[in-house]
N, C-alpha and C positions, 0 to 999 in steps of 0.2 A: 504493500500500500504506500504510494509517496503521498507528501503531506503535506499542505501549504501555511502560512501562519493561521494560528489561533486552531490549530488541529483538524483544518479542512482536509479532507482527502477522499479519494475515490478507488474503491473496492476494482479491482483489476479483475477484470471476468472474460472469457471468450466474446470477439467482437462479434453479436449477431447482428443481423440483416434489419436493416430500420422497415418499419409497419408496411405490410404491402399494400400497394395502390386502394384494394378495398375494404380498409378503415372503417370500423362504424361511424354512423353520424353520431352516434349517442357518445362514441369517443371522443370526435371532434367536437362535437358540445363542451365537453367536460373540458376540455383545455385550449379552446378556442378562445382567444383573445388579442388576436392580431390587430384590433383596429387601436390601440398603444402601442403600437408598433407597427411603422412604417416608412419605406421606402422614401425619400421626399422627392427622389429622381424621377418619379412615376408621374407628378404635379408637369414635371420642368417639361418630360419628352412628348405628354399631351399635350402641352399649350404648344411648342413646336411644331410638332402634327397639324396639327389645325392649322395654324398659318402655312405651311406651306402645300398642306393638301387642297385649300381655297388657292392656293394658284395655278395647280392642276386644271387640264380641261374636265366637263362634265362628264363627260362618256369615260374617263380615266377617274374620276374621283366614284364613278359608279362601281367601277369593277373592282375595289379594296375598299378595306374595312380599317377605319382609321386603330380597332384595339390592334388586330393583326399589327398595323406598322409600329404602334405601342410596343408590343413584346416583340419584334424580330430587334427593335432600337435598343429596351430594356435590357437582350441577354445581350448588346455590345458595351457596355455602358458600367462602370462602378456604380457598386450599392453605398446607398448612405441610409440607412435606418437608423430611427431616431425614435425614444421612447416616450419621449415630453416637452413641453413646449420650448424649454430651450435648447434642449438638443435638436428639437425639428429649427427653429433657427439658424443653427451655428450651423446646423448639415445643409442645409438651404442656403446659405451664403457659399459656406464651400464648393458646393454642388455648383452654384452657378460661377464661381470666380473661375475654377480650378477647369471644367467640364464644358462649357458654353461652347466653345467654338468647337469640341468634339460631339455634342448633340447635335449639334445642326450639320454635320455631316453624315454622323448615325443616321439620322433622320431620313433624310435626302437617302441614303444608301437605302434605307429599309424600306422606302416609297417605293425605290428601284427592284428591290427583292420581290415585294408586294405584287406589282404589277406584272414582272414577269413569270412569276409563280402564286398568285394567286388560290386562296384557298375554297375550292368551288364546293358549295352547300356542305360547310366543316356542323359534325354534331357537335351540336356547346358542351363545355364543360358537363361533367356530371356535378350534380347537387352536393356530396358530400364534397368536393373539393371549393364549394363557394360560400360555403355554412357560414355565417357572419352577421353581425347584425345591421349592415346596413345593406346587405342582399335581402335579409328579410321587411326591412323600410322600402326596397325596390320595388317588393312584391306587393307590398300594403297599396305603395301609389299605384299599381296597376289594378290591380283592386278596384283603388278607389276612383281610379280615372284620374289622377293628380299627380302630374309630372315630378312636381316640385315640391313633393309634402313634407311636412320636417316632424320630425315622432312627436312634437308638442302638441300638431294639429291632428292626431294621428285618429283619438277620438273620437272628434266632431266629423274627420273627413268619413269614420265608418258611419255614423251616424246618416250623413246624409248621401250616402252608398245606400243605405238601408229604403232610404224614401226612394232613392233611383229606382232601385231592385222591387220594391212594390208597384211604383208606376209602370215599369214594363216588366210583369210576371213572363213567367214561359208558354202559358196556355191559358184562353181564358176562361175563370172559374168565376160562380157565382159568388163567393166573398168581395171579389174584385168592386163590386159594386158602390164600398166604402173609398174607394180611389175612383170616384167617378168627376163631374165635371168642380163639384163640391170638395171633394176628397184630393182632389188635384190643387186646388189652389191652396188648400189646406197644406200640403207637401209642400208647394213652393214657397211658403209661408215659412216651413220649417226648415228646410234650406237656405233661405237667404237669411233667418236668424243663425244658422251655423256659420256661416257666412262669415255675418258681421265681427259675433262673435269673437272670431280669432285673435290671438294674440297680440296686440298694436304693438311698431318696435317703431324707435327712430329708423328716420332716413337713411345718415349716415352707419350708423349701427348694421342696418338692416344689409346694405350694402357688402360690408364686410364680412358680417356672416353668411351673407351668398355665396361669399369667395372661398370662407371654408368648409362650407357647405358642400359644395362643387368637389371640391377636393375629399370632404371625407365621403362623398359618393360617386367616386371616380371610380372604383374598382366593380364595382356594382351598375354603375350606370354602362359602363364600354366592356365589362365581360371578359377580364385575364387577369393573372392572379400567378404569383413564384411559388409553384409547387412545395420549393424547398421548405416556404416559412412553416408548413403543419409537419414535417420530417422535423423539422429542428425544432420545434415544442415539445413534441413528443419526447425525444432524446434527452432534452433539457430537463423534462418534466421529473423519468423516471432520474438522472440524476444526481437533483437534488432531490427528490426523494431518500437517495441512499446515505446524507449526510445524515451527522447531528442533529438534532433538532435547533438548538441552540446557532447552531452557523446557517442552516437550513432557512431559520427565518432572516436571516440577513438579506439573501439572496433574490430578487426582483427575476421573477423567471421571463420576463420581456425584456429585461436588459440582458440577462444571458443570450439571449435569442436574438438580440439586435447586433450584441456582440460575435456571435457563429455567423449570423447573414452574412456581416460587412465582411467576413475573411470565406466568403463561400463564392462558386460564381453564381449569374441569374442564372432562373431555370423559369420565365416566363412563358405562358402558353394563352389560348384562345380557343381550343377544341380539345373535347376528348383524344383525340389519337394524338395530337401533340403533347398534352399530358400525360400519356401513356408510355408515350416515347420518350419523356424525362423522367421520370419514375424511373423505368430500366435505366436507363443511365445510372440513376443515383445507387441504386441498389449494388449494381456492378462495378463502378468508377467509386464512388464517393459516403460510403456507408461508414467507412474507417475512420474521413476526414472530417464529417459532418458529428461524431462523436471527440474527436481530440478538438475541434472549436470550439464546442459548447464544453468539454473541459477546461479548457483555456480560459475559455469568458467566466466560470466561475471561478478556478483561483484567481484570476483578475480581480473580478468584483469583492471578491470574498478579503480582499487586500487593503480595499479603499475605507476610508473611515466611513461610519454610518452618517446619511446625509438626510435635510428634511423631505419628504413627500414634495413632488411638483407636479403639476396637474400636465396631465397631456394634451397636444392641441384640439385633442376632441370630443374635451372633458362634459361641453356643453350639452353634447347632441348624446352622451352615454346619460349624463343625470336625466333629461327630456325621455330616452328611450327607458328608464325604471319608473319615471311619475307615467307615460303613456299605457305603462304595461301592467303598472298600478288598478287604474282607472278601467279598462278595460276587464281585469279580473274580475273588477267590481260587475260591471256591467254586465256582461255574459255568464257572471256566476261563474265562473273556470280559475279558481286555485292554483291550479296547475300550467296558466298559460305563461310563458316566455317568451321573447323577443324571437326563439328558434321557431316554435307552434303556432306562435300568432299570425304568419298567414291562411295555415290553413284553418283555424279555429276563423277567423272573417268571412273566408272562403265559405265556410259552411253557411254559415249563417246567414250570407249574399242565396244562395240558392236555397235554402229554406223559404227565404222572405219571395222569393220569383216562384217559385213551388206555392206559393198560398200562406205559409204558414205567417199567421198575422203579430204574435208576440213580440218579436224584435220590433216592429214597425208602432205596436201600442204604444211599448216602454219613450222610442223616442218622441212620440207624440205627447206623452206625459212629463217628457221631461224626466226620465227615470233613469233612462240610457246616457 
């Protein structure tokens, strides 16, 4: 056993094979917490993409998909992951001082990639690889028909999904009758007090938080994701597990994880079969390396003096997704719902209320929901 100060060390065992590709979701749940950790590279090569894929002609911006050029740029590209708000900072400066003129070449190369190889009708990701809570805010806004929903509004937006989902049921039934020319205006009565409703924010304020808005639903919104970050949770997870307790709780298992990314390469994807096909990589290439970095990050860490808590850049939109998911349990009576369950828990209840069934549709009409 080597040993680092204050008696950290790690149990030497046979290096087995890190989780295969088909990982429970119920695993991934359980140690899913990539959105304090992240990439800030991912911000800089989108905004790049976009301005230079708008100078593309239309028939060539039609045939590529701007995540594609995202992740062929990302796996050319240094990671900077960053755990809090001033490390996403200090990585976002670096990132652009150090990298700038080397993105906008990646870029430009990966347009080139893009176009000439092209990936014709790619199956998305599989679900277990995008488990996250702001793929499950993706889902709510498709849901609810709101592009732009922020988990604060997440409520009132099911709320008035529910009056949608009654004015156009599936078939029509004789209950319907209550949604009639009365029952309709009634609806739109409740709708446009959801409406109002919502949360008033300054101007300026509001602005801002669009910006990181954008950003903490970038991975979610354009659909690619580094395989490696749920490989190296895992790894991380069990361990620390195996220390002390006592050094154990020292240990920020997203800073360990930040620390394996930065010394790991990307391993960006856009489809199942490109995912599949970094997986086997990892497993065969990099299974040995991806356990001696998250070793590494934890004597590291495990070295530095104990520092105060600092809020990560996304601190806002995680408290908003615990009061939405709060409120919601309230409402639907479901104890058990989580940021993971709650699209399909809405899901249901969208096609109960188009089915007939009139209870969700009472409650918000009372004001209960």
């Amino acid at each position: 056993m080597s040993k680092g100060r204050g008696g950290i060390g790690f149990a030497v065992k046979s290096m087995a094979p890190l989780t295969d590709a088909r990982t429970t979701i119920r695993d991934r749940d359980e140690c899913r917490t990539m959105t304090i950790c992240r990439n800030v590279m991912e911000e800089l090569v989108v905004a790049e993409a976009k301005v230079q894929m708008a100078r593309l002609e239309p028939r060539i911006q039609e045939q590529i998909r701007l995540a594609d050029v995202a992740a062929y740029a990302l796996n050319q590209l240094p990671l900077f992951y960053a755990t809090n708000q001033r490390g996403w900072d200090k990585q976002r400066q670096r990132a652009q001082e150090e990298c700038g003129r080397q993105i906008s070449a990646v870029v430009r190369q990966a347009i080139v990639n893009a176009t000439n190889a092209p990936l014709r009708n790619p199956e998305p990701l599989p679900p277990h690889d995008l488990v996250s809570p702001e793929q499950s805010l993706f889902r709510i806004q498709e849901l609810c028909n709101q592009k732009n929903l922020y988990w604060r509004d997440v409520p009132r937006a099911v709320a008035a999904a529910i009056v949608d989902a009654k004015q156009r049921p599936l078939a029509p039934r004789e209950e319907e009758a209550e949604v009639g020319t009365g029952g309709r205006r009634m609806a739109e009565g409740i709708k446009a007090y959801l409406k109002r409703a919502k949360h008033p924010v300054p101007k300026a304020k509001k602005e801002e938080e669009d910006r990181d808005f954008a950003v903490y639903m970038l991975r979610a919104s354009y659909g690619f994701v580094n395989i490696l970050e749920f490989q190296v949770l895992q790894v991380a997870q069990k361990q620390i597990a195996r220390l002390p307790l006592p050094a154990a709780k020292r240990i920020v298992l997203e800073e360990v994880a930040a620390y394996a990314l930065n010394q790991l390469p990307p391993m960006y994807a856009t489809s199942a079969r490109w995912a599949k096909e970094l997986k086997l990589r990892v497993r065969v290439e990099l299974a040995r390396e991806v356990i001696t970095k998250v070793r590494e990050g934890i004597l590291q860490l495990s070295q530095l003096p104990l520092r105060h808590f600092l809020p990560d850049p996304f601190a806002q939109f995680a408290e908003e997704q615990a009061e939405a998911i709060a409120a919601l349990q309230k409402s639907l009576n479901r104890a058990d719902l989580t940021w993971y369950n709650a699209p399909e828990a809405i899901a249901e209840v969208l096609q109960q209320t188009r089915e007939g069934e009139s209870k969700w549709y009472r409650m918000v009409q009372t004001g209960e929901f």
